[in-house]
C-alpha positions as CSV (number, residue, x, y, z in Angstrom):
1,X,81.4,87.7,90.3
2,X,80.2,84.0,90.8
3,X,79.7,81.6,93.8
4,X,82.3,79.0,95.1
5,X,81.6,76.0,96.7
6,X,84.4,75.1,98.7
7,X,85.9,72.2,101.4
8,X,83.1,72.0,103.0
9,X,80.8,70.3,100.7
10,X,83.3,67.8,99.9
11,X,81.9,64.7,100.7
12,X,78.8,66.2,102.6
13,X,76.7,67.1,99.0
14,X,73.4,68.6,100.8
15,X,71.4,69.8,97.7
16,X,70.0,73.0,99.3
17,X,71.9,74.9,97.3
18,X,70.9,73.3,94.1
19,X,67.1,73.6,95.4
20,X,67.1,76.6,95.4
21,X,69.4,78.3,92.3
22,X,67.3,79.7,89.9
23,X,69.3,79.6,86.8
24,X,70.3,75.9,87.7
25,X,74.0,76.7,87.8
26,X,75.0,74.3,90.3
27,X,76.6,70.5,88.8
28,X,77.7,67.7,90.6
29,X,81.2,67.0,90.3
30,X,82.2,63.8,91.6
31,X,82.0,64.1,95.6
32,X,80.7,67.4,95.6
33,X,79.2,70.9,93.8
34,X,80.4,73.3,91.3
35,X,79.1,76.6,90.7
36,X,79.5,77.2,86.8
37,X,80.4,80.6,87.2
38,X,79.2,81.1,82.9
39,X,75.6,80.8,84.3
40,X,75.5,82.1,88.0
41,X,73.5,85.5,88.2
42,X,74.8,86.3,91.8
43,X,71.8,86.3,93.7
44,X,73.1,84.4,96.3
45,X,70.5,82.3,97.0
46,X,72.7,78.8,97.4
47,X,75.2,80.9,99.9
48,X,72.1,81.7,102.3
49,X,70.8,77.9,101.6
50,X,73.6,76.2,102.4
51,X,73.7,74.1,105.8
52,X,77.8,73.5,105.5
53,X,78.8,77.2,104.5
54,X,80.7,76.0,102.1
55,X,79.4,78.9,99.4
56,X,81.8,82.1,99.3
57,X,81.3,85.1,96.9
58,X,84.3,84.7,94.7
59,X,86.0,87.4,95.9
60,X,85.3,86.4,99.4
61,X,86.9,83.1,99.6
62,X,89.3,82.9,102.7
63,X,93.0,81.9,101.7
64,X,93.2,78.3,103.1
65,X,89.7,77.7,100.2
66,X,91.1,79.2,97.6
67,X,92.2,76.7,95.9
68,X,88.7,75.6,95.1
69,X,88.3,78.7,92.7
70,X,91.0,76.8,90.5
71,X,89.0,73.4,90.5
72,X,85.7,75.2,89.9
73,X,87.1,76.7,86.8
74,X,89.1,73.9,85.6
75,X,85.3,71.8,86.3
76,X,84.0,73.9,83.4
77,X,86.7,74.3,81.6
78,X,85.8,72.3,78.6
């Protein structure tokens, strides 16, 4: 299970998160973050970092986000 980055971040782009991943899984995209979910290890690390709460365990994105699974998968969707 990988990280989501979700409304939050749009627009806002604090780089905590990216500080502190250690597998450097996190990309900008634009106006804000993606988690590339092929590299994350799940230590959660950018959730605790982050100063919008914008980062959600996968499976713990609440309904009204969830649409930001789609664009982080279609962000590395090459």
């Amino acid at each position: 299970m990988a990280f989501v980055i979700t409304s939050r971040c749009a627009g806002e782009m604090w780089a905590e998160c990216v500080e502190v991943c250690p597998v450097n899984c996190i990309q900008e995209g634009g106006n804000m973050y993606f988690i590339d979910p092929e590299v994350c290890i799940d230590c959660g690390a950018c959730e605790v970092a982050c100063p919008a709460e914008a980062i959600y365990a996968m499976d713990e994105v609440p309904i009204e986000e969830q649409e930001f699974i789609k664009l982080n998968k279609e962000f590395f969707s090459f």
